[in-house]
N, C-alpha and C positions, 0 to 999 in steps of 0.2 A: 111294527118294529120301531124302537125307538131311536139305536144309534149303528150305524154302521161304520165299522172302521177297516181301511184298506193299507195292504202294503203291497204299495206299487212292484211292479217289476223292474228287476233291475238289468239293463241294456250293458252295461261295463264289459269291456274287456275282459277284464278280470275275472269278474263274476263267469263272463261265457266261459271261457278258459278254464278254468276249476271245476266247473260242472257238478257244483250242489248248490242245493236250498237250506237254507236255516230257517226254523219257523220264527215266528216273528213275535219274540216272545214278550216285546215290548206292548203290543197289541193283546196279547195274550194277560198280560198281566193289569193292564189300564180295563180292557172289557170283564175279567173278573171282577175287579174294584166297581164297577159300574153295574152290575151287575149283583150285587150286593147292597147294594143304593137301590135295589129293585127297577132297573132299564134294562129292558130287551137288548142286548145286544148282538149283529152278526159281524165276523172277523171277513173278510174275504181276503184271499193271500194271493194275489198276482204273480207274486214274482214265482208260487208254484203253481199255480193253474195257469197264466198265460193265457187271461182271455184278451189283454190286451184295452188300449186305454175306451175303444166302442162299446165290447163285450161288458166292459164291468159298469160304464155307465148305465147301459140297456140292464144292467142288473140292479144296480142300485133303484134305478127307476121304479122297476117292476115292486121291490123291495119299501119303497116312497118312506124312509126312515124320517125323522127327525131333523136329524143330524149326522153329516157324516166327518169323520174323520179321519186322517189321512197320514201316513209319516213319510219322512225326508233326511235322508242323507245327502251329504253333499253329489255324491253319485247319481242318486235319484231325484232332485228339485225340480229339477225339469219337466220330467215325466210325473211326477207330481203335481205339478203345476197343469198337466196336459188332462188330468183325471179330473181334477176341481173344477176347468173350463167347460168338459165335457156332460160332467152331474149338473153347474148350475146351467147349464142351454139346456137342460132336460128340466130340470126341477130349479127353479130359480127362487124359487123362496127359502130350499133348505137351508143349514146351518151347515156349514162349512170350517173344519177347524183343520189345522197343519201343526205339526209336531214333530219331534224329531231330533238329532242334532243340527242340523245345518239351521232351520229356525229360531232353534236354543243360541244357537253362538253364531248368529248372523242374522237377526231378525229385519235388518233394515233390508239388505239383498234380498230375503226373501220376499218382500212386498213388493 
């Protein structure tokens, strides 16, 4: 597998409170593109599977991609942040990329 891209779960009030999933269609449409460029890609969608930030590292691992990729809202940076920590103590050579809006228009905070 070449690249794996995740969309975190989101913990937001809001979000519990509403009680639906959007698919993540920004991931959807980046891993097509990539995938067309001839890369393996897998999607995995947290915020509707809910394996939670161990779960999806213990996946990714298993998975030992490339590169993994990751997006962020400003909702979700955090727990973002909590997945990235968790993939590179597992795999610390992989490639590591964050995306999103809150990186788009807040690059410095998010580092």
């Amino acid at each position: 597998m070449d690249v794996v891209l995740i969309n975190p779960e989101d913990r937001t009030a809001v979000k519990n409170k509403l009680g639906f999933v959007l698919p993540p269609l920004n991931l959807m449409y980046l891993g097509a593109s990539l995938e067309r460029a001839s890369f393996s890609v897998k999607i995995i969608d947290d915020d509707l599977r809910r394996m939670g930030v161990e779960g999806v590292a213990r996946l990714v691992e298993r998975i030992n991609p490339f590169i993994v990729g990751i997006t962020a809202t400003t909702a979700t940076i955090r727990t973002s942040l909590e997945y990235i920590k968790a993939i590179k103590d597992r795999l610390p050579n992989v490639l590591t990329v964050i995306g999103g809006p809150h990186p788009t228009f807040l690059p410095v905070d998010t580092l």
